[in-house]
C-alpha positions as CSV (number, residue, x, y, z in Angstrom):
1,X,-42.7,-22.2,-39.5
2,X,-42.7,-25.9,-38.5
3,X,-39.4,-26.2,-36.0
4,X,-37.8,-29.4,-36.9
5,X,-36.9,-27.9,-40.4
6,X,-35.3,-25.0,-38.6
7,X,-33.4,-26.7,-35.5
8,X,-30.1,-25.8,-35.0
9,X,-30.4,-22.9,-37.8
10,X,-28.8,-19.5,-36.8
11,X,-30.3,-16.4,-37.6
12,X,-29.9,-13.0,-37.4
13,X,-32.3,-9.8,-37.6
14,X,-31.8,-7.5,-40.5
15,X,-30.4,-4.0,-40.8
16,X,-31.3,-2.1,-44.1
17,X,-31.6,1.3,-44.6
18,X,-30.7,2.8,-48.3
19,X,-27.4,3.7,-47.2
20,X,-26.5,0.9,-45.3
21,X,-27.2,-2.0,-47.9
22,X,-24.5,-1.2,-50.4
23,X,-27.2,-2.2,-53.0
24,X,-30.2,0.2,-55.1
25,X,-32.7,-1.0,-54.9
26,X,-33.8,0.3,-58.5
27,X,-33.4,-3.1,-60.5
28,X,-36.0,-3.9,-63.1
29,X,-38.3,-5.1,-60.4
30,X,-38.7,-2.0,-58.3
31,X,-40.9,-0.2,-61.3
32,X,-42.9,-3.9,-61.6
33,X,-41.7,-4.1,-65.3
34,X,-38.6,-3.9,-67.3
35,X,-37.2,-0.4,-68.2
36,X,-35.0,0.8,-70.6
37,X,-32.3,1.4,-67.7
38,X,-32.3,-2.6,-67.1
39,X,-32.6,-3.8,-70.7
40,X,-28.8,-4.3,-70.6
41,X,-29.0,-7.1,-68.2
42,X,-31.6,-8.8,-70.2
43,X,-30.7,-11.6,-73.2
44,X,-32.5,-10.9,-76.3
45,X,-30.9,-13.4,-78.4
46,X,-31.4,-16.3,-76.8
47,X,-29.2,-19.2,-77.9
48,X,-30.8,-23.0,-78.1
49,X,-27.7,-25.1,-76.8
50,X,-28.4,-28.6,-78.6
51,X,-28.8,-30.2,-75.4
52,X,-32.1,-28.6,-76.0
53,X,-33.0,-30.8,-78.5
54,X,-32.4,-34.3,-76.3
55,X,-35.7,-36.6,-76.0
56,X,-35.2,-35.6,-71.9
57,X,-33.5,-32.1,-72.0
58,X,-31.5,-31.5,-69.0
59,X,-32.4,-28.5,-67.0
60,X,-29.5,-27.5,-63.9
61,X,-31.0,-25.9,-61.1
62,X,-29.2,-24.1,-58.3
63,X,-30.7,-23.4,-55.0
64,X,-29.5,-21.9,-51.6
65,X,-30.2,-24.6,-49.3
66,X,-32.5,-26.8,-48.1
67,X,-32.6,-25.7,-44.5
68,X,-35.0,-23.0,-45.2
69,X,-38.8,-24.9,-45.7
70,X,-38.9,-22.7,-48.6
71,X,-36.5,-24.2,-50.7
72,X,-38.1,-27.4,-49.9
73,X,-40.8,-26.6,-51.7
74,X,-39.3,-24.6,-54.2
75,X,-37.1,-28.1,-55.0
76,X,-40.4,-30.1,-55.0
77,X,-42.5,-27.7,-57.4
78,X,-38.9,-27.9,-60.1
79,X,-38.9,-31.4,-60.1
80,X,-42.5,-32.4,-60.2
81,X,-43.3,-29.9,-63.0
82,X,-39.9,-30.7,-65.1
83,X,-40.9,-34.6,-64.5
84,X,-44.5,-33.7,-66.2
85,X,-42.8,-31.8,-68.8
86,X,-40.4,-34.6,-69.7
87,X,-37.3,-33.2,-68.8
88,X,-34.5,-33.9,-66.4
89,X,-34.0,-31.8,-63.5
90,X,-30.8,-31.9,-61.3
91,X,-31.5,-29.8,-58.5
92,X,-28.2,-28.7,-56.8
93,X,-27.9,-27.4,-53.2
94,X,-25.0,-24.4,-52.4
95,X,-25.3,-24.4,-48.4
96,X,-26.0,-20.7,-48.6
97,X,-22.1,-20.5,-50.0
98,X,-21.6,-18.3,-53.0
99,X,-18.4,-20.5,-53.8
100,X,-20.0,-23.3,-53.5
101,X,-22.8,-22.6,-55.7
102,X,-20.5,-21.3,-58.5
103,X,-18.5,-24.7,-58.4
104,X,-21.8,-26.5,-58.5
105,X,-23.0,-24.6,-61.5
106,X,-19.9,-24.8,-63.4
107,X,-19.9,-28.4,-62.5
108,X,-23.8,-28.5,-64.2
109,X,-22.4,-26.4,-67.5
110,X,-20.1,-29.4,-67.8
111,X,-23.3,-31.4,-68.4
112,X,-24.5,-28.9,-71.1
113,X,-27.5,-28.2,-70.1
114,X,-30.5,-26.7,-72.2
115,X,-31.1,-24.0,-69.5
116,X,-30.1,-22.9,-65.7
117,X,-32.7,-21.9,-63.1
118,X,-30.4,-20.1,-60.6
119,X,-31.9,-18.6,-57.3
120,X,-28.8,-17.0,-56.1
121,X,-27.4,-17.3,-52.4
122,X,-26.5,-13.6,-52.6
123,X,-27.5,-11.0,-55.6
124,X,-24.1,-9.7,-56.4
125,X,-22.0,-12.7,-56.3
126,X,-24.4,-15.0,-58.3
127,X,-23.5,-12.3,-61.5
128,X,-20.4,-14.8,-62.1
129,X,-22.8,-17.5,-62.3
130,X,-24.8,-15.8,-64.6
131,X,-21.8,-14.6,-67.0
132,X,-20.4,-18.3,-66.8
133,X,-23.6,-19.6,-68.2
134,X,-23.4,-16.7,-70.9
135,X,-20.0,-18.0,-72.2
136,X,-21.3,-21.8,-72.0
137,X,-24.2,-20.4,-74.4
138,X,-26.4,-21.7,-71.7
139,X,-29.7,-19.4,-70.9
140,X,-30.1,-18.4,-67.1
141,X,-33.7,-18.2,-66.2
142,X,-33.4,-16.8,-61.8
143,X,-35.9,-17.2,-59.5
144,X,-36.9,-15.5,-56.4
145,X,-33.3,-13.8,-56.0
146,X,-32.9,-10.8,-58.4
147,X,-29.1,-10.7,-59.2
148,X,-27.5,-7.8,-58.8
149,X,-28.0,-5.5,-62.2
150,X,-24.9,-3.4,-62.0
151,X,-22.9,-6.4,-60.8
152,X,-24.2,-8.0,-63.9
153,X,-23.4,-5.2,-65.8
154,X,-20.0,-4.6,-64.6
155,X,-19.3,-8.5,-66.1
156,X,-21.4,-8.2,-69.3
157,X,-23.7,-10.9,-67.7
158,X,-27.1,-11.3,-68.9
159,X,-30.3,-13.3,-67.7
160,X,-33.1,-14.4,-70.0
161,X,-35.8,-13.7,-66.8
162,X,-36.3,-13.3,-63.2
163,X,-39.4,-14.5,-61.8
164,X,-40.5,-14.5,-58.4
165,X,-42.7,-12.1,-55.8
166,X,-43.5,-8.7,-56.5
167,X,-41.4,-7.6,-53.4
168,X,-41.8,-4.4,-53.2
169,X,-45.8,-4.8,-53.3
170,X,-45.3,-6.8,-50.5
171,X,-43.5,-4.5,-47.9
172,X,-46.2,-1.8,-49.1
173,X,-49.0,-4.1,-48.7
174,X,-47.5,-5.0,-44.8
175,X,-46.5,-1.1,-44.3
176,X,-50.1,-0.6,-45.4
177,X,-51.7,-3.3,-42.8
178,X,-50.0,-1.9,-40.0
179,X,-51.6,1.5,-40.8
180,X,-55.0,-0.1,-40.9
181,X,-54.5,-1.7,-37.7
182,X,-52.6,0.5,-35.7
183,X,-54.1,3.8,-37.4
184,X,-53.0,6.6,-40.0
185,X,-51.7,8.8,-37.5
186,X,-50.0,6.6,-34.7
187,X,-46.9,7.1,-33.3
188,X,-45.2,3.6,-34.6
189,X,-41.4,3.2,-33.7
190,X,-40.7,0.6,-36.5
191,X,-37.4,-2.1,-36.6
192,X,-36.4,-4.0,-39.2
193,X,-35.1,-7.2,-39.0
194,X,-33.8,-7.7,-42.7
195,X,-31.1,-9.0,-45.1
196,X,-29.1,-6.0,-47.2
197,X,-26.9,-8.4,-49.6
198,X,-30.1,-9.6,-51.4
199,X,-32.2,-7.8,-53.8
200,X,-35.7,-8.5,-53.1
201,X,-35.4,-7.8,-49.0
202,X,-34.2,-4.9,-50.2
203,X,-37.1,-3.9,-52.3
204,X,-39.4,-5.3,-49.5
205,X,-38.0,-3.0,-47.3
206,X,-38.1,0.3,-49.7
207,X,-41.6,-0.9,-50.3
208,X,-42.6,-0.9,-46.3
209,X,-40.8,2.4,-45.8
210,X,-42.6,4.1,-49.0
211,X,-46.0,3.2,-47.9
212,X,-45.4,3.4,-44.1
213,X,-44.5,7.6,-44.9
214,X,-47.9,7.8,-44.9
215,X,-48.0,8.4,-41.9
216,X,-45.8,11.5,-40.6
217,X,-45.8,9.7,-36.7
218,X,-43.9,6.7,-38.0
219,X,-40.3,6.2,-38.0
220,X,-38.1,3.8,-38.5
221,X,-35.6,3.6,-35.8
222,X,-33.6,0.5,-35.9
223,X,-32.3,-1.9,-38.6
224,X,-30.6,-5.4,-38.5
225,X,-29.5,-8.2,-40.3
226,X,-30.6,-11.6,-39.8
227,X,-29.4,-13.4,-42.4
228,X,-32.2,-15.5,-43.2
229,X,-31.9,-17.8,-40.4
230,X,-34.5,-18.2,-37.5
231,X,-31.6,-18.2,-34.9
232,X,-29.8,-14.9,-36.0
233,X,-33.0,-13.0,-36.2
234,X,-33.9,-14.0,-32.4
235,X,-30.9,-13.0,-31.3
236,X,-30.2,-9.5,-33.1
237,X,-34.2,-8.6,-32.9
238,X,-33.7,-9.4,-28.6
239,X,-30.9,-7.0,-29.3
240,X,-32.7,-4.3,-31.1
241,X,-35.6,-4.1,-28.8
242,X,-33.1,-3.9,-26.0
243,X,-31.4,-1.1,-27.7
244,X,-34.6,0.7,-28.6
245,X,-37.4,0.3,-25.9
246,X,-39.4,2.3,-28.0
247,X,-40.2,0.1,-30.5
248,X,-43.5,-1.1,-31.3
249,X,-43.9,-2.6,-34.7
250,X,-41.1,-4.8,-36.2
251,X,-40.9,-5.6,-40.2
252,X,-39.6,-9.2,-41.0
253,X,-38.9,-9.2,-44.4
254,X,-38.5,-12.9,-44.5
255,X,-40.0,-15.8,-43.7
256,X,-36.8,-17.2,-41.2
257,X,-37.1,-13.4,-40.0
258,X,-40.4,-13.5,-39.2
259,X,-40.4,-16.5,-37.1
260,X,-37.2,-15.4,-34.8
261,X,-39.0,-12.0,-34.5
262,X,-41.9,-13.9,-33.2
263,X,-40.1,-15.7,-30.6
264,X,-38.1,-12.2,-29.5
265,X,-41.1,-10.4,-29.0
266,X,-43.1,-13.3,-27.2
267,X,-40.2,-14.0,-24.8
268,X,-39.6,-10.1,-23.9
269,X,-43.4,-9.5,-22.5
270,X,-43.1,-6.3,-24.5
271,X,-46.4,-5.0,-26.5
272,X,-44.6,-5.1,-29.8
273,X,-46.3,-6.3,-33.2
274,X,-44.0,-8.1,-36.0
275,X,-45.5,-7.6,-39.7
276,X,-43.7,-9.1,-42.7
277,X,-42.7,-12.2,-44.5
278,X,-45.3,-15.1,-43.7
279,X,-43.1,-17.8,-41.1
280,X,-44.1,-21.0,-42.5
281,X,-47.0,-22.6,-40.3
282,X,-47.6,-20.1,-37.6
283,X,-51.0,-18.7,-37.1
284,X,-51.3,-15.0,-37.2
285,X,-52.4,-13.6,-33.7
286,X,-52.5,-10.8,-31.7
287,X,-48.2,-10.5,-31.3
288,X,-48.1,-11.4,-35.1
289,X,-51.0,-9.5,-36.7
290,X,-50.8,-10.3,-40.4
291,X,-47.9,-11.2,-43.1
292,X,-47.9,-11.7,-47.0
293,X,-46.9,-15.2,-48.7
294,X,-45.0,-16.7,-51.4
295,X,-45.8,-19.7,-52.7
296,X,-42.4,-20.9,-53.8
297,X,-43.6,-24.8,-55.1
298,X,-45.2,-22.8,-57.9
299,X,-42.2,-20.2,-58.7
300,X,-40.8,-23.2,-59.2
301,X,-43.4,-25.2,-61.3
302,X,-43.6,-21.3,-63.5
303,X,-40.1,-21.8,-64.0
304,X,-40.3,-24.6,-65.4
305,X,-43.4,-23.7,-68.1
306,X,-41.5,-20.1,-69.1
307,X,-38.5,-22.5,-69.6
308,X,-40.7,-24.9,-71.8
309,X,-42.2,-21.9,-73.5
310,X,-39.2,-20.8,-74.6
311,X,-38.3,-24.3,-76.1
312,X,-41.6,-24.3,-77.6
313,X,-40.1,-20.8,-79.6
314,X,-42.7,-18.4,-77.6
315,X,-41.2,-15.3,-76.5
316,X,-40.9,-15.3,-72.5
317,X,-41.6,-11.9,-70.3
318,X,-37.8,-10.7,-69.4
319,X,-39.9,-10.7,-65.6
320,X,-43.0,-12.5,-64.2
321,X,-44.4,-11.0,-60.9
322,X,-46.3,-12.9,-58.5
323,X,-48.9,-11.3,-56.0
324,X,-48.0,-12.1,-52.5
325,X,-51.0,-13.4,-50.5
326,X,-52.2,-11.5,-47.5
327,X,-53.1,-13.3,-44.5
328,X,-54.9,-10.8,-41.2
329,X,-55.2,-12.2,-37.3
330,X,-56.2,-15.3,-36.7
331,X,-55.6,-16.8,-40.5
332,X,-53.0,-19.4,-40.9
333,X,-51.2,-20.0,-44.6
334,X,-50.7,-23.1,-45.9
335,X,-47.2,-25.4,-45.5
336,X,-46.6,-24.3,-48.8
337,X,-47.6,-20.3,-48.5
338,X,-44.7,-18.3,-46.6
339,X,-41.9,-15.7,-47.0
């Protein structure tokens, strides 16, 4: 990940375990499709606010921050596509503040907007955002955040779609390149470094631990939080590696993760490996054997066209997976490629 974007950025590394992150990971996602249990959360009468029917409908979109390349490029591919599509795109910035990002988005529903493209700072608290869309009759399409389903629930909040990366394929596709590299049967000490109060880590994480069961010498023996910040995660994964000499494999299951893991483990002149969430420019090597991509710039350019489908009167998929892109030793993504 290039450092400028990330200087003077705290982060911490992530504990999850299924106990531990207050959150089930059993939303629509974690089956790859929508099931009957998650309907609920879903809108199925979509209203068509008359903003909709401007020569240059507005479209309000809410993002965490800017700090994070990610975002960057997530804000670049909403704006470029909603300027091709004719539209007008106000891209709002929440600071990674859930209070903050409600205010801004109420501010937006003041506007009337046609739709809402929310990629939540956290999954439960964004379910306000959602329901005060709902009663503005605006349609929420989310992005890369799932918001929490029961929170939703619990408010009779409803999205139109999430679309983002099929997380849980990634944590089994990283689980399943540390078994290939390490072997089937190798005794693997594995940490986490992760971020419990958001969906998809958590599914990344269920997704690492169902595949990595494969083999019966692995075991996860340490779990922290590092908040999505390069900073955090250097500090708590120098923590967890202290705490647990044993350790030989880490999973970042984010991008900001992955790169503060990186620097741990390189600083410690320990033989540990970090897998995960591709840190945005760094080559893979022999600390850092392989990660899976995003490639947020087009989540957000999809956005955009299921948002113009649905103007256009198609129906829209209530979820659009992406297929993370796997990158092996020695293989470097692109700027706009990373967790």
């Amino acid at each position: 990940m290039k450092k400028p974007l990330f200087t003077g950025v705290a982060l911490a590394a992530l504990a999850l375990s299924a106990c531990s992150t207050g959150v089930t990971p059993t939303t629509p996602q974690s089956s790859g499709s929508a099931g009957s249990d998650a309907g609920s959360i879903y809108q199925t009468d979509i209203p068509r606010p008359d903003a909709c029917d401007a020569d240059s409908p507005y479209v309000a979109v809410s993002l965490p921050n800017l700090t994070n390349p990610y975002y960057v490029y997530m804000k670049k591919g909403f704006e470029d596509a909603g300027k091709e599509a004719g539209y007008t795109v106000e891209v709002q910035v929440a600071d990674n503040d859930d209070a903050a990002q409600l205010a801004q988005v109420t501010a937006m529903i003041q506007k009337k907007p046609c739709a809402i493209a929310l990629n939540a700072v956290k999954s439960a608290p964004a379910a306000a955002i959602v329901k005060a869309a709902n009663d503005a009759g605006i349609p929420v399409f989310t992005v890369n955040v799932t918001v929490d389903p029961e929170a939703m629930t619990s408010q009779g909040a409803k999205i139109v779609q999430y679309l983002g990366a099929d997380n849980t394929a990634g944590g089994r596709q990283s689980a399943e390149q540390v078994l290939k590299d390490m072997g089937a049967d190798a005794d693997l000490k594995v940490g986490f470094v992760s971020e419990p109060d958001e969906v998809p880590v958590v599914l990344r994480d269920q997704g690492f631990r169902d595949a990595i069961a494969a083999n019966p010498n692995a075991e996860v023996v340490a779990t922290v939080d590092g908040n999505v910040k390069p900073d955090d995660s250097l500090k708590v994964t120098q923590e967890m590696m202290q705490g647990n000499p044993d350790i030989n494999v880490i999973f970042a299951s984010t991008g900001p993760a992955a790169y503060g893991a990186i620097q741990a483990v390189s600083g410690s002149g320990k033989d540990v490996k970090v897998y995960g969430f591709c840190a945005e420019g760094e080559t893979t090597t022999d600390v850092y054997p392989a990660c899976v991509a995003q490639e947020p710039e087009k989540y957000g350019q999809l956005v955009i066209g299921e948002i113009k489908k649905w103007l256009g009167g198609e129906k829209v998929e209530t979820e659009v997976l992406q297929p993370l892109k796997l990158f092996v030793k020695g293989e470097t993504p692109a700027d706009n490629e990373l967790g």
